[in-house]
C-alpha positions in Angstrom: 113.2 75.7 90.0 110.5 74.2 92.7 111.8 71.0 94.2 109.4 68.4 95.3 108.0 68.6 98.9 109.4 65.9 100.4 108.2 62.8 101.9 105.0 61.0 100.8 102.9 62.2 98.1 99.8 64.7 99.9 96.7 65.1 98.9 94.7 67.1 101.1 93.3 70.2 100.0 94.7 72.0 102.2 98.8 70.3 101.3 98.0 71.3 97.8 97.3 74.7 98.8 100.2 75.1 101.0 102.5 73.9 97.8 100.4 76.3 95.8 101.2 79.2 98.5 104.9 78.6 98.2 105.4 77.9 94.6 103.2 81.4 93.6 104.9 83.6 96.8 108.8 82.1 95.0 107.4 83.1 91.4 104.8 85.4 91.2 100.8 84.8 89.9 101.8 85.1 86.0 105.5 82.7 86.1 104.3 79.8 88.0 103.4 77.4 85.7 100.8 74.0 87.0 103.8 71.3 86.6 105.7 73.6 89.3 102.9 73.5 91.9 102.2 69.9 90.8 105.7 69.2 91.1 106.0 70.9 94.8 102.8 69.4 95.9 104.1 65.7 95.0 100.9 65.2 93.2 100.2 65.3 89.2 98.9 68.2 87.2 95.7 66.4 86.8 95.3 65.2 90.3 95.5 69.3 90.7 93.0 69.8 87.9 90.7 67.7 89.7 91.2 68.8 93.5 91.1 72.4 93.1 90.8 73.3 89.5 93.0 75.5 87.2 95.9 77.7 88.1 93.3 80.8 88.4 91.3 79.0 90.5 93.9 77.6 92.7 95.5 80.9 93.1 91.9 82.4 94.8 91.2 79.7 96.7 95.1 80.8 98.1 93.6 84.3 98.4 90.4 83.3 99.9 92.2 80.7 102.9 95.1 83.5 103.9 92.6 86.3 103.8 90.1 83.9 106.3 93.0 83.0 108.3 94.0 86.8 108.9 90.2 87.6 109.7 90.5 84.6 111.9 93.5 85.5 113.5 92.5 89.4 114.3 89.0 88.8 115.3 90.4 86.2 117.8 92.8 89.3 118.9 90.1 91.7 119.2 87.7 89.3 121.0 91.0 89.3 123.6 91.2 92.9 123.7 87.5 93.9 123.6 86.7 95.2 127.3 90.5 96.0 128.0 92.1 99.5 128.7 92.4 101.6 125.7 96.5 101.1 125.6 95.9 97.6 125.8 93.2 97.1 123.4 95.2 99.0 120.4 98.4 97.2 121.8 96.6 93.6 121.2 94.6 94.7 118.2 98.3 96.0 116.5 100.3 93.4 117.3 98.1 90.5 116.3 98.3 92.4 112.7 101.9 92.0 112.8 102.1 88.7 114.3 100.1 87.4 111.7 102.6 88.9 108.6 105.2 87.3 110.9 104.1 83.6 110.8 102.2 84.0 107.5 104.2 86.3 105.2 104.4 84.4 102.4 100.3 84.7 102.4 100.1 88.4 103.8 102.4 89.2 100.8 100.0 87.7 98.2 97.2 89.6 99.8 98.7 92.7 99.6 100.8 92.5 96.8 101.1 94.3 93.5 101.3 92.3 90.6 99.7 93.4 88.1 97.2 91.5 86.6 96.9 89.1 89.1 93.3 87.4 89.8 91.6 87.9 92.9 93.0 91.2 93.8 90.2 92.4 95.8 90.3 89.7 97.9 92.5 91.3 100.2 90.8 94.8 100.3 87.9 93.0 100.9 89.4 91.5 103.9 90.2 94.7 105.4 87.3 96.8 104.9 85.4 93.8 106.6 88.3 93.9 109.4 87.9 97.6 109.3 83.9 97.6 110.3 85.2 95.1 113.3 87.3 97.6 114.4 84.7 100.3 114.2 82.2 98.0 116.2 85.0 97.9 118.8 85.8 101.6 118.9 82.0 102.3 119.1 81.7 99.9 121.9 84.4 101.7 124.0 83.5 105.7 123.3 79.9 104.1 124.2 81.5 103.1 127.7 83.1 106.5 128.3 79.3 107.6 127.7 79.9 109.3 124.1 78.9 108.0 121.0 81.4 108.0 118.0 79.3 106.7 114.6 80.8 107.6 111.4 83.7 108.4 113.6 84.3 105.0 114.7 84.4 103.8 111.1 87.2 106.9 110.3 89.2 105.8 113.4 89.1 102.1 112.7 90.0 103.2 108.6 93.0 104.9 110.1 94.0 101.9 112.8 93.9 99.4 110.1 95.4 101.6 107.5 98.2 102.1 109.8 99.0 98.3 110.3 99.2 97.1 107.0 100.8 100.3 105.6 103.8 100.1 108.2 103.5 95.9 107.8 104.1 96.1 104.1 106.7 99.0 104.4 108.5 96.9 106.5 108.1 93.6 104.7 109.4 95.4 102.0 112.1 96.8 103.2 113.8 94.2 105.4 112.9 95.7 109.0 112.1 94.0 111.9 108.4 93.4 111.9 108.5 93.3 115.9 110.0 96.5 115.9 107.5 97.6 113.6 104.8 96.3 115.7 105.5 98.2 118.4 106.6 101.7 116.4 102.7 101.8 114.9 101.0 100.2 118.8 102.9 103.3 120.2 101.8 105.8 116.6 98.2 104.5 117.0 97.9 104.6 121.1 99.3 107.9 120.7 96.9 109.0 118.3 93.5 107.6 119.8 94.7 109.3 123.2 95.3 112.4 121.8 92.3 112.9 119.3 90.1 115.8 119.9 86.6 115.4 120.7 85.8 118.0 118.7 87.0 116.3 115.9 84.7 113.3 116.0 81.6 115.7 116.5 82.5 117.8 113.8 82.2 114.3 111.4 79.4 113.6 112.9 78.2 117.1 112.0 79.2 116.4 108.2 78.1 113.0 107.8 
């Protein structure tokens, strides 16, 4: 059972959503039903109807905000972290992905989770493979400092950086585990792993691509 937000009735988009977020992260895509998020949102089903459509509908426009605030949120990150050290450039870049699953699960969850069936579920693949070529500009941008050039290999690199997060976000999501911990088990995985990654290895993409 959804209880009623409380105070005033709320109808900015934005309210409506944030009941919407909460009523579909408590019962799934396929359970909640439009008097719940009506009912959470202090509004009617057809004040609902008319803001932001039907239940479909309202459940991408969920998608689409939490995948734009994750964007958002890591771009902001990277922008921080784009001329910095290497260490401290994967350290920002990590932890803003975990930071973000920290003051947003309930959203990060719908993004990545696996309901079957749901609508919308590209939305958050979509998100990452545009957050993955941001990554790769970023990678690019510092080989090109150390006076190499990385191409497809940046693109590989940023794959695995991002894969990384999420995997190890979710996993611990999941499975109750501390998500700072977390944070810093895959900053200290990834750091390690751009540090120690053969040169060799990135020509010999380069070579095949």
């Amino acid at each position: 059972i959804v209880s009623p937000a409380p105070g005033r009735r709320r109808f900015a988009d934005d309210a409506l959503l944030d009941a919407a977020l909460e009523v579909f992260h408590a019962r799934g895509y396929h359970a909640a039903q439009m008097t719940e998020l009506a009912l959470r949102a202090g509004t009617t089903k057809p004040t609902l109807y008319a803001r932001l459509g039907s239940k479909e509908q309202i459940y991408v426009r969920v998608l689409e905000r939490e995948a734009a605030l994750l964007k958002r949120s890591l771009y902001d990150a990277y922008e921080r972290a784009a001329e910095r050290p290497v260490h401290e450039m994967v350290e920002i870049a990590m932890l803003a992905f975990f930071d973000f699953a920290q003051t947003h699960q309930a959203g990060f969850e719908l993004l990545f989770g696996g309901e079957p069936g749901r609508p919308g579920e590209r939305i958050g693949e979509a998100a990452m493979e545009e957050v993955i070529r941001h990554v790769a500009g970023l990678v690019e941008a510092f080989t090109r400092r150390g006076g190499r050039a990385s191409g497809v290999g940046a693109e590989l690199l940023a794959a695995a950086a991002v894969g990384v997060a999420r995997e190890v976000c979710r996993y611990a999501l999941d499975n109750g585990h501390d998500l700072d911990a977390a944070g810093r088990l895959a900053t200290a995985f990834t750091d390690a792993g751009m540090l120690g990654i053969d040169p060799a290895a990135i020509e010999r993409v380069q070579a095949a691509g």
